[in-house]
TITI-530365 format. One record per residue (C-alpha): residue in three letters; x, y, z. Coordinates in steps of 0.5 Angstrom, whole numbers, plus 500, padded with zeros to 3 digits. Example, Ala and Ser with C-alpha at 12.3 -4.5 7.8 and 13.67 -1.06 7.14 Angstrom:
# residues 2
ATOM   type    c1    c2    c3
ATOM    ALA   525   491   516
ATOM    SER   527   498   514
***
This chain:
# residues 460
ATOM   type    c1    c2    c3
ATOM    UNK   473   852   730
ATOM    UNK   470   857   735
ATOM    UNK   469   865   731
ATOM    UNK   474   867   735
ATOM    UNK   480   862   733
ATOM    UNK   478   865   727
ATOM    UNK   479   871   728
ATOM    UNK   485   871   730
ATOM    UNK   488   866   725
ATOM    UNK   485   872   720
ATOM    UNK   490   876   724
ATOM    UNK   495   872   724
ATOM    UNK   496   870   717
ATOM    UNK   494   877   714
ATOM    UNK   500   878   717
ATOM    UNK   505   873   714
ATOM    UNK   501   874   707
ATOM    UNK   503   883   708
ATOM    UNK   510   880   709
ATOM    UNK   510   875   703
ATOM    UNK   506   881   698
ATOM    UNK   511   886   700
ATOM    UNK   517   880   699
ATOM    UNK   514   879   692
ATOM    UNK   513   887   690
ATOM    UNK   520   887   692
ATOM    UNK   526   887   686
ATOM    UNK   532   883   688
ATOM    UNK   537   889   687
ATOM    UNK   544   888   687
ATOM    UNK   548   895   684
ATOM    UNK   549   900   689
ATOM    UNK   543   905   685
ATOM    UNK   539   901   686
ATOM    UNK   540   899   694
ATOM    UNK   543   906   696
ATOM    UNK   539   911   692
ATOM    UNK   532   907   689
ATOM    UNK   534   907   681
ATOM    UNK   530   901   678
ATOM    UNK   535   896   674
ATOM    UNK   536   901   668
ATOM    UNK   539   906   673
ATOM    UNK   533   910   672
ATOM    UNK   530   915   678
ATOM    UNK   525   914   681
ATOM    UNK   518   916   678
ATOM    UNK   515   924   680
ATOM    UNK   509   919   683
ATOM    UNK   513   913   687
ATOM    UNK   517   919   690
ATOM    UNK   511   922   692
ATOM    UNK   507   917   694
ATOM    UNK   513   915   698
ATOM    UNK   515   920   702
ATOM    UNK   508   921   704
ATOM    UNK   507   914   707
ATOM    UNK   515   914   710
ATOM    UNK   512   920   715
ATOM    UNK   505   917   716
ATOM    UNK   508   913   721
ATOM    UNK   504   908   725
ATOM    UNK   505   912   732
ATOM    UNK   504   918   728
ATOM    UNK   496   916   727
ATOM    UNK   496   913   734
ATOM    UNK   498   920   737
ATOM    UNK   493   923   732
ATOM    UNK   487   920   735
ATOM    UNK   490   920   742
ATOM    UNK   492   928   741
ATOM    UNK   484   928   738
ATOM    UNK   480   925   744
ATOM    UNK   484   929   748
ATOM    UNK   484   936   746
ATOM    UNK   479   936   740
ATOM    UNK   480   938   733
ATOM    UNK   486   943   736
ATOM    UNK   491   937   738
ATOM    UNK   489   934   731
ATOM    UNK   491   941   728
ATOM    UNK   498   941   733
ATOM    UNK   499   934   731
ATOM    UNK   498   935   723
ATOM    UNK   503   942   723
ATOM    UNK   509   937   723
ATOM    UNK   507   934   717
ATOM    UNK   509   942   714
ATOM    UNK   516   941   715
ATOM    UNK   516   936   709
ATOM    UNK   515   942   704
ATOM    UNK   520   947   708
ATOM    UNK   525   941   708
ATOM    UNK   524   940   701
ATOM    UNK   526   947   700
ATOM    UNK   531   947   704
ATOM    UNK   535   941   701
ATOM    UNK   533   945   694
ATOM    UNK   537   950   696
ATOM    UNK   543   947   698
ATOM    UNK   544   942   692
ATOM    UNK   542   948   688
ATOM    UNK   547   953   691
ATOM    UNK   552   949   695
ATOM    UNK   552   944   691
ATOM    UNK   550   938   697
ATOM    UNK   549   931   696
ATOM    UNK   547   929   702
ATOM    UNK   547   932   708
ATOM    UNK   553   928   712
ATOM    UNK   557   931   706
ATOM    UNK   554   937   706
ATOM    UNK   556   938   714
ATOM    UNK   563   935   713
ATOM    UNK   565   941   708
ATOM    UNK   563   946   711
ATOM    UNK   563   945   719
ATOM    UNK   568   939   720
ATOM    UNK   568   931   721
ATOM    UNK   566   932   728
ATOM    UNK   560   935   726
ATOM    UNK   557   929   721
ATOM    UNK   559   925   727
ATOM    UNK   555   929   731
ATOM    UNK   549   929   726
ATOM    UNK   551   921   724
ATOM    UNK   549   919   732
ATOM    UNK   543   924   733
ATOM    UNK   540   919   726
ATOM    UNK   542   913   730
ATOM    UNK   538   915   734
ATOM    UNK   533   917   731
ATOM    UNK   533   911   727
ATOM    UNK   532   907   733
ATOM    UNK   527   910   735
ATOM    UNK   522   909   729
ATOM    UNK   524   901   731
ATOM    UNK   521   900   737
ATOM    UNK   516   905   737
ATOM    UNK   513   903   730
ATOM    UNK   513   895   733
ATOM    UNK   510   897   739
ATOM    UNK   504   900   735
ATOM    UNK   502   893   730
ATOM    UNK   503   890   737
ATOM    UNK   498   894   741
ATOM    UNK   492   889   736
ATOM    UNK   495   884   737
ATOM    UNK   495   883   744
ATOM    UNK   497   887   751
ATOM    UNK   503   892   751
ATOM    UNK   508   886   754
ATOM    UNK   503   880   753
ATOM    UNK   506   874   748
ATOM    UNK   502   875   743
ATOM    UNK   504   883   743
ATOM    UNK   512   882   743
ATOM    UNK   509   876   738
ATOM    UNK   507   880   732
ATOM    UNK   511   886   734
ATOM    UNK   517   881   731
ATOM    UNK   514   878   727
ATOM    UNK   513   884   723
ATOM    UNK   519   886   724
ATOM    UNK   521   879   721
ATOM    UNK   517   881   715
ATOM    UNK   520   887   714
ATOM    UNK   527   886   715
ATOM    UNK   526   880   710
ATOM    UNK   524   885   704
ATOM    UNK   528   890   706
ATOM    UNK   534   887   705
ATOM    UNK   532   884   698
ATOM    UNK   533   890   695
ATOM    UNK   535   896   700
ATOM    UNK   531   903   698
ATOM    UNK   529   900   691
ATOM    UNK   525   896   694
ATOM    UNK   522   900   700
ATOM    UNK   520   906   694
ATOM    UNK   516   900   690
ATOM    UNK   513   898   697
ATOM    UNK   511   904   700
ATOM    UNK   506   905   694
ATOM    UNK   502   899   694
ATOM    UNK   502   901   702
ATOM    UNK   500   907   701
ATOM    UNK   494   904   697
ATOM    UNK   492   900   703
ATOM    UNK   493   906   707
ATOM    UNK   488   911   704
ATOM    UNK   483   905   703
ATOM    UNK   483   903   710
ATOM    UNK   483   910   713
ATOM    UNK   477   913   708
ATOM    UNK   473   906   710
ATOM    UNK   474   907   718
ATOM    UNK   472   915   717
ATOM    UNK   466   913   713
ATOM    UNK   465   908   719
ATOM    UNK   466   914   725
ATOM    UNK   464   921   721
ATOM    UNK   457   919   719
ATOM    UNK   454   920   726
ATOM    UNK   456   927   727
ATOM    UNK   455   933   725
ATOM    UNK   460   939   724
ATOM    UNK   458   942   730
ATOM    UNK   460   936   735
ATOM    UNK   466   935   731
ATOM    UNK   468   942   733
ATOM    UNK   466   942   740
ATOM    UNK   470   938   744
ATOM    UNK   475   943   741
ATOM    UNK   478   949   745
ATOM    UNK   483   955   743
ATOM    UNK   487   956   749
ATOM    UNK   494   954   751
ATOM    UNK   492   950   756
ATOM    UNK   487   946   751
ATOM    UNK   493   944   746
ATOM    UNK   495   951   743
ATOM    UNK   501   949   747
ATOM    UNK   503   943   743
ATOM    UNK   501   947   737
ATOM    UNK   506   952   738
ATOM    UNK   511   947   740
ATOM    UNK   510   943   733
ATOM    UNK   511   950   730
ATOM    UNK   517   951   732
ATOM    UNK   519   944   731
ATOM    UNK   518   943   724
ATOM    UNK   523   948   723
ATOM    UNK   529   942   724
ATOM    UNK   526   937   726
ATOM    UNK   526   933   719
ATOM    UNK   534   935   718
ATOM    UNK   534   929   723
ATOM    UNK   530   924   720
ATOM    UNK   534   921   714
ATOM    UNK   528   917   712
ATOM    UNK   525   924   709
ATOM    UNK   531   926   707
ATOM    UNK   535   921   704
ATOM    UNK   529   921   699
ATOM    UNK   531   929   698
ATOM    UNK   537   927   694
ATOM    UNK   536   922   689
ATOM    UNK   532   925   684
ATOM    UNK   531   932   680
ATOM    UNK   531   938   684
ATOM    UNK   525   942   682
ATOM    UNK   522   935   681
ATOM    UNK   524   933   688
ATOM    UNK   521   939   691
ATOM    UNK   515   938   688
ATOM    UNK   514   932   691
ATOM    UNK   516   934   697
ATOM    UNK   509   939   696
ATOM    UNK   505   935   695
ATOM    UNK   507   929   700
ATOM    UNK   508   935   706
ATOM    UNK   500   938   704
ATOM    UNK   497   930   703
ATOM    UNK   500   928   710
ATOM    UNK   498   934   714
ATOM    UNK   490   932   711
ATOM    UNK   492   925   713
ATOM    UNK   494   927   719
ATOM    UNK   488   931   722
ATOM    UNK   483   926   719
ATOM    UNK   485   921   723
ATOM    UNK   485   926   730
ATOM    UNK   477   926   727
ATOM    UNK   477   918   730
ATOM    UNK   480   921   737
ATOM    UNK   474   926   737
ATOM    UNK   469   921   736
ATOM    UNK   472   916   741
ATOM    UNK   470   922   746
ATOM    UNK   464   924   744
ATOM    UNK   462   916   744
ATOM    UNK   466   915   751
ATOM    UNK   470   910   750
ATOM    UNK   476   910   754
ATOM    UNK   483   907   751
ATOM    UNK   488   907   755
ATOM    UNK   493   910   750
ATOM    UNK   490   908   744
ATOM    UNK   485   910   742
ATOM    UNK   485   908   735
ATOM    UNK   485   900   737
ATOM    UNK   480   901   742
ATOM    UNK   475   905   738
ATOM    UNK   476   899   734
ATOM    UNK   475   894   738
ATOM    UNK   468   897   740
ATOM    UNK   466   897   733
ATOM    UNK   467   890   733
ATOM    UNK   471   886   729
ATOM    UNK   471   888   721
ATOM    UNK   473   895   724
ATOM    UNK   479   892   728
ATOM    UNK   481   888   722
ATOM    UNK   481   894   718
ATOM    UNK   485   899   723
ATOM    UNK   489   893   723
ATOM    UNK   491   895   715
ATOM    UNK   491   902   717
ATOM    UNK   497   901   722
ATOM    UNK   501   896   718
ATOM    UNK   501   899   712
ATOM    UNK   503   905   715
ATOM    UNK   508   902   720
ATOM    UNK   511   897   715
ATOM    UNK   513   904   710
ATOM    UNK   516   906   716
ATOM    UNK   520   901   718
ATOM    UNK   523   899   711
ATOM    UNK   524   906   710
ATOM    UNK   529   906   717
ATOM    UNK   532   900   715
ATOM    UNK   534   902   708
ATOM    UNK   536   910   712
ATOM    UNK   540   905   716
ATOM    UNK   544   901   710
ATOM    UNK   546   908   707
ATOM    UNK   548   911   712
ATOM    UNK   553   904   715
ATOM    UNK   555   902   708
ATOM    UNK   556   909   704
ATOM    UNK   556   916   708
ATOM    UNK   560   913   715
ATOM    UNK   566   910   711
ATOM    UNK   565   916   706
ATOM    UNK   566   921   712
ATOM    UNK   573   916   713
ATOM    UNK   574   918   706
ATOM    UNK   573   911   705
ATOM    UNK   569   907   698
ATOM    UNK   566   900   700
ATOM    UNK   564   898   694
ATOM    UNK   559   893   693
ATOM    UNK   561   891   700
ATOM    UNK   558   897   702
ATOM    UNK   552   893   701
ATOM    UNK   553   887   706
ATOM    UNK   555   892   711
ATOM    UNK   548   895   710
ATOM    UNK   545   888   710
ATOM    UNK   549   887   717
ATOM    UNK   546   894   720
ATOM    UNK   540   893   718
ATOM    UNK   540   886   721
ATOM    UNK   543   889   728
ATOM    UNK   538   894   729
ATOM    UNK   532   890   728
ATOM    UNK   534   885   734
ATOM    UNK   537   891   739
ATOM    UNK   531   897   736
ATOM    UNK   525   893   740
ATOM    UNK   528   893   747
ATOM    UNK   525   899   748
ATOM    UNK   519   896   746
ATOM    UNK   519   890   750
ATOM    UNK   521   895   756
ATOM    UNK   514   898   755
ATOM    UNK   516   905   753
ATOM    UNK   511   911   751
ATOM    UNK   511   913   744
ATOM    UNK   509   920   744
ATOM    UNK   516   921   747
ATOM    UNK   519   918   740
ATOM    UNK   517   926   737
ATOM    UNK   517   931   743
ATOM    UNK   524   929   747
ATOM    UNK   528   928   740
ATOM    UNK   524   934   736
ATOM    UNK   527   939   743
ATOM    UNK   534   935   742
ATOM    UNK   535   937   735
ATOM    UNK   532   944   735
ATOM    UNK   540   947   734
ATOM    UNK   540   944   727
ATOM    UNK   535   949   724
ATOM    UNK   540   955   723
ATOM    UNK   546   950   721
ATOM    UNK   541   949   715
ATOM    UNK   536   954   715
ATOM    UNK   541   960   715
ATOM    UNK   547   957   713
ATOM    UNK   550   962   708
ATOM    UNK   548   969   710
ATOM    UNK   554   968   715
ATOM    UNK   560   965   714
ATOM    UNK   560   957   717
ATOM    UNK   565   955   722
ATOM    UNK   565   949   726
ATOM    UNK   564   953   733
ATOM    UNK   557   955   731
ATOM    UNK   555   949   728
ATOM    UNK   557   946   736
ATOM    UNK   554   950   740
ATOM    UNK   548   951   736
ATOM    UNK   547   944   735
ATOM    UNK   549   941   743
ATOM    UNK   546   947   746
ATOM    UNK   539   943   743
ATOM    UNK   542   936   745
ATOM    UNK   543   938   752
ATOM    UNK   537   942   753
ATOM    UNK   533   936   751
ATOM    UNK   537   931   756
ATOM    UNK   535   937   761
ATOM    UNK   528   936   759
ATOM    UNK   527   929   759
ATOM    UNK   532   929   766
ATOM    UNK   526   934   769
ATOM    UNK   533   940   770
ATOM    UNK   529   946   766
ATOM    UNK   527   950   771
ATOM    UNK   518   951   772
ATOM    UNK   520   959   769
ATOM    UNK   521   957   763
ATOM    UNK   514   954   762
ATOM    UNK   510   958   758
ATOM    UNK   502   957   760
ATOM    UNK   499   952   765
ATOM    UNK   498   947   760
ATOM    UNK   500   939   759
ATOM    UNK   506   942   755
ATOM    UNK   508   949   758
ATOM    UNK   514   947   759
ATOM    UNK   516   944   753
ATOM    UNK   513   950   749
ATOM    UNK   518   955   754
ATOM    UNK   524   950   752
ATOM    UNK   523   950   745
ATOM    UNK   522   957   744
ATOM    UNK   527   959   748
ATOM    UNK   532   953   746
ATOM    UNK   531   956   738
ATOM    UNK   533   964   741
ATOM    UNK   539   960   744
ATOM    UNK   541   956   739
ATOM    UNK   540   961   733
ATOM    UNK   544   966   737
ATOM    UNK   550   960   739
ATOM    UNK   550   959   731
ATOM    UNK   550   966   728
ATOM    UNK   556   970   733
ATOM    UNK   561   965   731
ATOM    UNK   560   967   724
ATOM    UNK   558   975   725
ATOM    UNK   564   975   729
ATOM    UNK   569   971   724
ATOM    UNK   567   975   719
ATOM    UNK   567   982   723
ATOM    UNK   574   979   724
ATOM    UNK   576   978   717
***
C-alpha cells in the first residue's frame, strides 16, 4: 500500500473513529431535561465548566475558523480583529438574557416574544431560526468536506455526509446532554490542534511581519470591523445554539459563563487570522481556503492536524444545531399552539433533526459561499436588537416589533437581490456597501420600534 493510500484511510478512519468517540462520550437520555435542557441523569444542571466551555466551542464553528484566516490573508491582522468582534456579542447576550430572566421573568426567547409582542411575532422569530439553523448545516459540512476533496468531488460530498452521519447518529442519543458532554472533549481537540498549527506557523515571524500586512483604512477591512460592531448587537438573538444555552442554568452563573466563552473565543478567533497572514507572507494562494492550503503546503502531519481542528469545531456546531432543531420542533412550537407534547416531544425532535440533516446539505451540494452564511443573515435580523435591547424603556406593542424586525428582513433580501442603491455605501471598500446597509437599517429599525411604543404611551 502506497503512503498516500495510507494517508487517506487515516482520514477516512479518524473520521469514523471521532464519530464513535462522540457516540461512546454521548448518554442515552430519555427525560425531557435531559434531551431539551442538558440535565444529567439526576436532573441537575449543567456544570459552570460544561457550560462555558460549551458555549465556547458551539460558536467557534468550522466556517468561522476558515473566514478567519481567509479575513487574515486578505486584510491582515485588521480583518482578523473585525472577524473576532463578533465573538462580543456572546457576553452582551448573556447580558441581555440575564436581564429578561431576571426582570421579565423569560424562559425562553419564543416565550418571551409571545407574551409581550404577540404569536406572530415568535412565528416570525421561529422561522428567521430555521433558517439559521439551516444554514449551520450546510456550511459546516462544506468546510470538513474541503479536506477531503474538492468542492463537488465525490470525495467532498462523501465525507461532508458522512460526517453529518456521524453527527446526526450521537445527537439523536441523548439530544443537549449529549451535544454539552461532546463539546468538552471537542474543545480539547480543538485548542490542542490550534495551539499545534500556531506553534508550526508563528514561529517564523516577527511581530513586526505579522503586523504589516495590516492597514487601518475602511478600504482595508475597517469596513467589515464596523459591520460586525453593529452586528453583534442582535446577531446572537437569532442563533439558538447560543441562547438556548442562556436558560438552563443559574443566571448570575450563566452570565459568567457566557464572559468568559465571548473573551475565549474573541482570542481564539483572532489567532487563527494569524495563519491567514502567514499564508501572505508565505505566497500560498488558496482559493477560499486558506487554512487547507497552508495546510497541505506544509505537508501531511500539518493537513492532519487542521483536519481535528475543523472537525472538532465543525461537530460542536453541528450537534449543537441539530439539539436547537429538536427544542424548537418538539418543545417551543407546539408551546407557541399552547400545546404539551410530552415525552413524544422527544421523537418529534428526533424526526426534526433527521429532516434537517438530509434536506441542510443542499445548499452544500450546490457549492454555496460561506461567508454569506454570517454577513447576509447578520443584516436581515439587524431589527431584533431594539425588541431585546431596549425592551422596557417603552411600552411593548406588536406594531414595533414588525416593523423593527421586517424592516431588517427586507433590507437583507435587498441586499443579497443587489436592490440597495450605491449611495448608501459607506467608504470604497469590499463591504461599503454592507457597512451603509447596517447602519442605516439599525437607525430605521430602531426608530420602526421605538415610535410605536412612545406614541401608545403618549396616548395613554
Amino acid at each position: 500500500m502506497t503512503a498516500t493510500s495510507l494517508t487517506g484511510l487515516f482520514f477516512w478512519g479518524f473520521l469514523i473513529a471521532y464519530g464513535g468517540l462522540m457516540y461512546w462520550l454521548s448518554p442515552r437520555t430519555v427525560t425531557i431535561g435531559g434531551f431539551f435542557n442538558g440535565e444529567d441523569s439526576q436532573g441537575r444542571q449543567a456544570s459552570p465548566l460544561l457550560l462555558t466551555t460549551s458555549i465556547f466551542i458551539s460558536w467557534i464553528f468550522a466556517k468561522s475558523v476558515t473566514n478567519a484566516a481567509n479575513l487574515g490573508a486578505e486584510f491582515g491582522l485588521v480583518g482578523g480583529l473585525a472577524y473576532a468582534t463578533y465573538w462580543l456579542s456572546i457576553p452582551l447576550c448573556g447580558l441581555v438574557i440575564y436581564r429578561l430572566r431576571r426582570r421579565f421573568q423569560a424562559t425562553s426567547l419564543v416565550s418571551f416574544l409571545t407574551s409581550n409582542y404577540g404569536r406572530g411575532a415568535a412565528l416570525a422569530f421561529s422561522a428567521a431560526i430555521l433558517i439559521r439553523l439551516f444554514n449551520e448545516v450546510w456550511s459546516n459540512t462544506a468546510v470538513v468536506g474541503g479536506y477531503y476533496g474538492d468542492s463537488g468531488s465525490p470525495a467532498f460530498i462523501g465525507a461532508a455526509l458522512l460526517f453529518t452521519a456521524v453527527t446526526l447518529a450521537y445527537s439523536l442519543r441523548g439530544g443537549l446532554r449529549s451535544s454539552i458532554l461532546t463539546d468538552a472533549a471537542q474543545a480539547a481537540i480543538f485548542v490542542i490542534a490550534l495551539v499545534w498549527v500556531l506553534g508550526l506557523v508563528l514561529p517564523n515571524h516577527s511581530t513586526a511581519e505579522l503586523t504589516s500586512t495590516s492597514h487601518w483604512a475602511l478600504n482595508a477591512g475597517v469596513d467589515l470591523f464596523l459591520v460586525a460592531c453593529l452586528q453583534l448587537l442582535s446577531y446572537p438573538f437569532h442563533d439558538p445554539v447560543l441562547t438556548d444555552r442562556g436558560f438552563i442554568s443559574e443566571e448570575k452563573s450563566m452570565l459568567r459563563a457566557f464572559t468568559l466563552a465571548g473573551v475565549l473565543g474573541f482570542v481564539a478567533i483572532l489567532a487563527f487570522s494569524l495563519i491567514g497572514v502567514h499564508a501572505t507572507l508565505g505566497g500560498i494562494e488558496a482559493g477560499g481556503n486558506i487554512p487547507a492550503a497552508l495546510a497541505k503546503s506544509l505537508g501531511v502531519g500539518a493537513l492532519i492536524v487542521m483536519t481535528l481542528v475543523m472537525i472538532s469545531a465543525a461537530g460542536s456546531t453541528l450537534d449543537s444545531t441539530f439539539s436547537s432543531l429538536a427544542r424548537l420542533s418538539g418543545r417551543e412550537l407546539p408551546a407557541l399552539l399552547q400545546r404539551d407534547l410530552g415525552q413524544k416531544a422527544i421523537g418529534v425532535g428526533m424526526a426534526t433533526m433527521l429532516v434537517f440533516a438530509l434536506l441542510g446539505n443542499l445548499p452544500m451540494l450546490a457549492g454555496t459561499d460561506i461567508l454569506k452564511a454570517t454577513t447576509i443573515s447578520g443584516t436581515m435580523v439587524i431589527g431584533l436588537a431594539p425588541v431585546f435591547l431596549l425592551h422596557g424603556f417603552v411600552r411593548p406593542t406588536r406594531l414595533g416589533f414588525h416593523l423593527s424586525f421586517w424592516t431588517g428582513i427586507g433590507l437583507g433580501v435587498a441586499l443579497t437581490l443587489g436592490w440597495i442603491p450605491q449611495s448608501w455605501a459607506i467608504g470604497d471598500g469590499r463591504y461599503a456597501l454592507l457597512l451603509g446597509t447596517n447602519l442605516y437599517g439599525l437607525i430605521l429599525c430602531t426608530a420602526g420600534y421605538l415610535l410605536p411604543g412612545m406614541m401608545t404611551r403618549r396616548a395613554a
